[in-house]
C-alpha positions in Angstrom: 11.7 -34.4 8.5 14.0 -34.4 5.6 11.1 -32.1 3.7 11.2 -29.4 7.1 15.3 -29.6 6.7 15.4 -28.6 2.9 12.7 -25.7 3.5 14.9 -24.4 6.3 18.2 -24.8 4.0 16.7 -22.9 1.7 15.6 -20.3 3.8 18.9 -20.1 5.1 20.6 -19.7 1.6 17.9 -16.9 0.6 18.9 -14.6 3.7 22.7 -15.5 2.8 22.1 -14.4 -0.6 20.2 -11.5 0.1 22.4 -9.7 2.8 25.5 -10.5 0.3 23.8 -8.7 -2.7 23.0 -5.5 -0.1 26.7 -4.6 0.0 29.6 -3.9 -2.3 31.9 -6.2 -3.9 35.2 -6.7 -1.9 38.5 -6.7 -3.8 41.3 -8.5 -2.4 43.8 -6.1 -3.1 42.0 -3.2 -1.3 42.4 -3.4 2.8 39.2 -1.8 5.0 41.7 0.3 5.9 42.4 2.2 2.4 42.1 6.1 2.7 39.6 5.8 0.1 37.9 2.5 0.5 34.6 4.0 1.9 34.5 5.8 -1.8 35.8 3.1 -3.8 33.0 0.3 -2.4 30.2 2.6 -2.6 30.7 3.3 -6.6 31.1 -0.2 -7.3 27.7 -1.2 -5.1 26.1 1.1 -8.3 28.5 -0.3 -10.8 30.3 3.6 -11.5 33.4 1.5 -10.5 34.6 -2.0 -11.5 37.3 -4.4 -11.3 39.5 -5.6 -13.0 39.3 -9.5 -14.3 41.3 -11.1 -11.9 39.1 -10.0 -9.0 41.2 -6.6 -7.8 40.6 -2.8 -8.0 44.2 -1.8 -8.8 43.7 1.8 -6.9 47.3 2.9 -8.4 46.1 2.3 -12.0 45.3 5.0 -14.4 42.5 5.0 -16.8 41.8 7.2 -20.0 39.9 9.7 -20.6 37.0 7.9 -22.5 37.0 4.9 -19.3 36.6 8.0 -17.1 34.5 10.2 -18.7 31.5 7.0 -18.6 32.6 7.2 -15.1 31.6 10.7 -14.5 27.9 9.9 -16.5 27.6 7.2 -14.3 28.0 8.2 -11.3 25.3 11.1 -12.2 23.0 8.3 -12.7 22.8 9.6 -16.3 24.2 6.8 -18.5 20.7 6.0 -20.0 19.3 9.7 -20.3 17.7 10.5 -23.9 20.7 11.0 -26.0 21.6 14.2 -27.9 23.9 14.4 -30.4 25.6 17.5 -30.6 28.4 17.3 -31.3 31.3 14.4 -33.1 35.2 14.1 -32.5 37.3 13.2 -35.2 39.1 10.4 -33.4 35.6 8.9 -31.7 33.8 8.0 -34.6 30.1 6.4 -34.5 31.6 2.9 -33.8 33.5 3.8 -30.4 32.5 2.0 -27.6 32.1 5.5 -25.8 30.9 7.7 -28.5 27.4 7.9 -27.0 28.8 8.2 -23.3 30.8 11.4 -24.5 27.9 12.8 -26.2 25.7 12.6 -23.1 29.1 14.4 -21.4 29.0 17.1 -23.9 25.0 17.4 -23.8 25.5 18.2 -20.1 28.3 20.4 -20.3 30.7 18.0 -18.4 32.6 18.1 -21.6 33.4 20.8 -23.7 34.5 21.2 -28.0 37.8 21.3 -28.8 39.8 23.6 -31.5 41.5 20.6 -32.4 38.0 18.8 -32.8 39.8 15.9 -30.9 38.8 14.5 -28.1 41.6 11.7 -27.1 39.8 9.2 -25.8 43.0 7.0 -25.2 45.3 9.6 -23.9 45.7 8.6 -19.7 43.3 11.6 -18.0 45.0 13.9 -15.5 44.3 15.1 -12.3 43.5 18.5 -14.2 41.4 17.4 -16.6 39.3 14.9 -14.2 38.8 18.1 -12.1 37.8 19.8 -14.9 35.3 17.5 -15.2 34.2 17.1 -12.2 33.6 20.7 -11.5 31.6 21.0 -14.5 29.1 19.2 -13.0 28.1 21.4 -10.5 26.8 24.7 -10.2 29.3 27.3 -10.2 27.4 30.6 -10.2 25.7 29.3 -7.1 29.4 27.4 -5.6 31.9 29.5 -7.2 35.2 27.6 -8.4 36.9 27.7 -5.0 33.9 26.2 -3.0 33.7 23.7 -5.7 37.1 22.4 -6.0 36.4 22.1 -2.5 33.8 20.0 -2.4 35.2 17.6 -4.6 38.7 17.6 -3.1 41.4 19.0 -4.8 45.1 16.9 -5.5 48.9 17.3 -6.0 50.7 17.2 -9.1 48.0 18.3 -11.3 49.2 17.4 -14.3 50.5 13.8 -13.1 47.8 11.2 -14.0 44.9 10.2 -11.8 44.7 6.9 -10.0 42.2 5.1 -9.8 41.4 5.4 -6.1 41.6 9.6 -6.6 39.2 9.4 -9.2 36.6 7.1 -7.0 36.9 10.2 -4.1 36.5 12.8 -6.8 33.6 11.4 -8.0 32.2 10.4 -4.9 32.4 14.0 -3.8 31.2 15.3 -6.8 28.3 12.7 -6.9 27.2 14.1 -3.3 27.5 17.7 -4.4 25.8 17.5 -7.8 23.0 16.3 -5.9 22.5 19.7 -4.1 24.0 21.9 -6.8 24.2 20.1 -10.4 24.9 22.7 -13.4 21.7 23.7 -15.2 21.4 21.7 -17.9 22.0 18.2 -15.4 19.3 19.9 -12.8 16.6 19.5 -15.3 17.4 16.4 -16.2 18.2 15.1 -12.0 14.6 16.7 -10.5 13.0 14.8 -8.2 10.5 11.9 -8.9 7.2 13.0 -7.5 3.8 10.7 -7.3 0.6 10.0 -5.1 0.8 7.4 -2.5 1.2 7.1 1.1 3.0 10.2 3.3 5.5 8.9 5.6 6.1 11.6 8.8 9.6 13.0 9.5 11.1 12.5 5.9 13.9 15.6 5.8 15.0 16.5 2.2 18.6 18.0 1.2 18.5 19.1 -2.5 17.7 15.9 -4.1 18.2 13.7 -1.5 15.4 12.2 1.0 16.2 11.1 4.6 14.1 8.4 6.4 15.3 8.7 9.8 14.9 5.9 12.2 12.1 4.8 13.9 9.8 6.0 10.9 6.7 3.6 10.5 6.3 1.9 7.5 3.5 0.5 6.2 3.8 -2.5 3.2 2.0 -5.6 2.1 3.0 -8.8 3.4 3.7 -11.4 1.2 3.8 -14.6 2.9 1.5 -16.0 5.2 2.9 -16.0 9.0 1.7 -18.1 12.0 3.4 -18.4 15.3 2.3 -22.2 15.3 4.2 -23.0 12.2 7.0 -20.7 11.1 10.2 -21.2 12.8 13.1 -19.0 13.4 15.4 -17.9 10.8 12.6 -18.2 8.0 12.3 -15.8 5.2 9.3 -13.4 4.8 8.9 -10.8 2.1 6.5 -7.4 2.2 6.0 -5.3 -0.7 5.4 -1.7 -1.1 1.6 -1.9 -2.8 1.7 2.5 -3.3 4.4 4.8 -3.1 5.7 5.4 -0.2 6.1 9.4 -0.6 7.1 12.7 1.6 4.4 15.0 2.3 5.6 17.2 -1.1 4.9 14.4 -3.0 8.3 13.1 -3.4 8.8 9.6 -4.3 11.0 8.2 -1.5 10.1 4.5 -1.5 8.8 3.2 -5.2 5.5 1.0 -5.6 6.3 -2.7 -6.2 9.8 -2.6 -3.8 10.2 -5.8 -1.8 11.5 -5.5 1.4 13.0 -8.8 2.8 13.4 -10.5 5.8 13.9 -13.1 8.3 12.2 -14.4 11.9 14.2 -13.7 14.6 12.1 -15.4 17.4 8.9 -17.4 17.7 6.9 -18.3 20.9 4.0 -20.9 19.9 0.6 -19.7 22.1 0.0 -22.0 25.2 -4.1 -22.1 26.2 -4.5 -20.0 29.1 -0.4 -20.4 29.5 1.6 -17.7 27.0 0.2 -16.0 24.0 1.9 -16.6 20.7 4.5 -14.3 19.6 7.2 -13.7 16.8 9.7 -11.6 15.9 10.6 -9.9 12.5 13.4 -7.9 11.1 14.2 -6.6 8.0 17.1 -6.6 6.1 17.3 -5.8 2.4 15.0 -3.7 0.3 15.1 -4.8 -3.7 13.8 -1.4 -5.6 12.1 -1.7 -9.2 15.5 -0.3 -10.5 16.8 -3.3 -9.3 19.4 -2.4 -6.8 18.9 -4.5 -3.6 20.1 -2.4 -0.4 20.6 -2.7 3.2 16.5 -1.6 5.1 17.0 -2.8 8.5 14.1 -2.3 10.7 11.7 -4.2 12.8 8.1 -5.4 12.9 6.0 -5.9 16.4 3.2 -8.3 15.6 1.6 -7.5 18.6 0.8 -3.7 16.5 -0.9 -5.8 13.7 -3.8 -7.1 14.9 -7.6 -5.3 14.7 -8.5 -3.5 18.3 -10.8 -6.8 18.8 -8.2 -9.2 18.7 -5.8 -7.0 21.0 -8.4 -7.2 23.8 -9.2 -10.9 23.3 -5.4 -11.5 23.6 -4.8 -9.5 26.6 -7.3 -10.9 28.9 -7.4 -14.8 27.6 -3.7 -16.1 26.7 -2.6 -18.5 24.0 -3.9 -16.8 21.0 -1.0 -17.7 18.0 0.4 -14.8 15.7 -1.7 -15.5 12.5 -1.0 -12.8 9.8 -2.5 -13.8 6.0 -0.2 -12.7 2.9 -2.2 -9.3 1.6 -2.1 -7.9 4.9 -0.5 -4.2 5.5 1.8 -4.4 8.6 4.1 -1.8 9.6 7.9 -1.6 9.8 9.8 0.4 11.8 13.0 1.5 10.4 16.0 1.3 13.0 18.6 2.9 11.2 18.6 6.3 8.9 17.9 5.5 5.5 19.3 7.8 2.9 17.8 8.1 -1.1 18.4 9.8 -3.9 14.7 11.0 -5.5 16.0 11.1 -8.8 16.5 8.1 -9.8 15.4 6.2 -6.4 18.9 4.9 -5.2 19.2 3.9 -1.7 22.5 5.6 -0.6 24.8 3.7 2.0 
């Protein structure tokens, strides 16, 4: 008994600590209610955006222009692109703590030489020259400056500095954008991943981002043996994407090796001649091999995974138990629209 109660604690404790992983950190000093809260939690769920020591977010605060120029890198998922030096300010010498962030900004043309040859990496940044920034991120033969500003969102006082809750709406605008229309030399390096694998139906792709819509069938690997007999609600179970899960142009939506977790919402044991066994499964988080663990809610029907053999014996003689071995495919159905970013595989929520 005690043995059955410390398996189900720590079943418990895994779904606890999986589902908290799949969403952003909250700050206590930023209410649901924040005009830009949406923004703020979804940069700091990919670590573009963090807090400060004592727990909070501090929207008000400023930042300079070297903490917001790694900012800007970041959120274009190119912190840990191949750098290129091309390019060395006389006040950020070798040693600076952002020397190679601002020469991956310069080697995408986010950040441009100076008469001066001085970059001022300490000086507070301004609403102008985030913009300015910002903007160069995109595409502006294709936008044009006005659409672009847009896009991004444009503020008051220009020259007043930008707070720290304006720059985590600037860049989540730009981020969006730059994934439809980056500038040239950040569209080479932001193509989509393709590989071989299998093709899932009604994927819809927008620039560089995929769309798995719900109710799209998904096939994985199961991971842990399930029985109707033995399992008992609440239970983890994990599947595992054993190929590429890819759209029908080859582009990598879901990544070999991603787990997708889970839990048993409902188990009926089979009865002889009485009830058939039956369980139910959802899923919750999906853990990609760029480690970011997400939200992947959807649904399995066990009833769907047995061979054609097994469906007839069940339906004319009752009581047959669920039994699926780990190593079998089964098939999830998603139940809410899935958005990911093929270039570097990030699910989006």
């Amino acid at each position: 008994m005690k043995k059955c109660i410390k398996k189900l604690l720590m079943f418990l404790f895994a779904i606890v600590f999986l589902t908290s992983n799949a969403y952003a950190k909250s700050y206590p000093d930023l209410p649901s209610n924040h005009w830009a809260y949406k923004q703020i939690q979804a940069l700091t769920d990919e670590e573009v955006l963090v807090g400060y020591p004592d727990g909070n977010f501090k929207p008000d605060e400023t930042a300079t222009r070297a903490e917001f120029t790694a900012m800007v890198v970041k959120a274009l998922h190119q912190d840990k692109s191949p750098l290129k030096k091309t390019f060395e300010f006389k006040d950020v010498p070798y040693k600076h703590w952002a020397f190679n962030t601002i020469q991956r900004a310069i080697n995408f043309d986010l950040v441009k030489n100076t008469p001066d040859n001085l970059f001022r990496p300490e000086d507070t940044i301004t609403k102008t020259e985030a913009m300015d920034i910002m903007i160069s991120a995109l595409n502006l033969n294709r936008l044009g400056l006005y659409r672009a500003k847009k896009a991004i969102g444009e503020f008051k006082n220009p020259n007043a500095p930008i707070t720290r809750a304006e720059m985590a709406f600037g860049l989540y605008n730009m981020q969006s954008e730059a994934r439809k229309n980056p500038n040239k030399k950040l569209e080479d390096a932001m193509k989509a991943k393709r590989g071989e694998g299998y093709v899932l139906r009604g994927i819809t792709v927008e620039g560089t981002v995929a769309t798995i819509p719900a109710g799209t069938t998904i096939p994985v690997m199961l991971m842990t043996s399930l029985n109707s007999k033995i399992n008992k609600p609440c239970q983890c179970f994990v599947t595992k994407a054993n190929k590429h899960l890819i759209t029908k142009d080859c582009y990598i939506v879901v990544a070999q090796s991603s787990k997708i977790d889970g839990s048993i919402t409902s188990v009926t044991p089979g009865k002889l001649f009485v009830t058939r066994g039956r369980m139910g499964l959802e899923t919750k988080t999906v853990t990609t091999p760029i480690e970011q663990t997400a939200c992947f809610p959807g649904c399995i029907n066990t009833d769907q995974q047995l061979n054609w053999f097994m469906r007839i014996v069940r339906a004319i003689i009752r009581g047959g138990d669920v039994k699926l071995k780990a190593g079998k495919i089964v098939k999830i159905t998603t139940t809410k629209t899935i958005k990911v970013d093929l270039t570097s595989g990030w699910i989006i929520e």
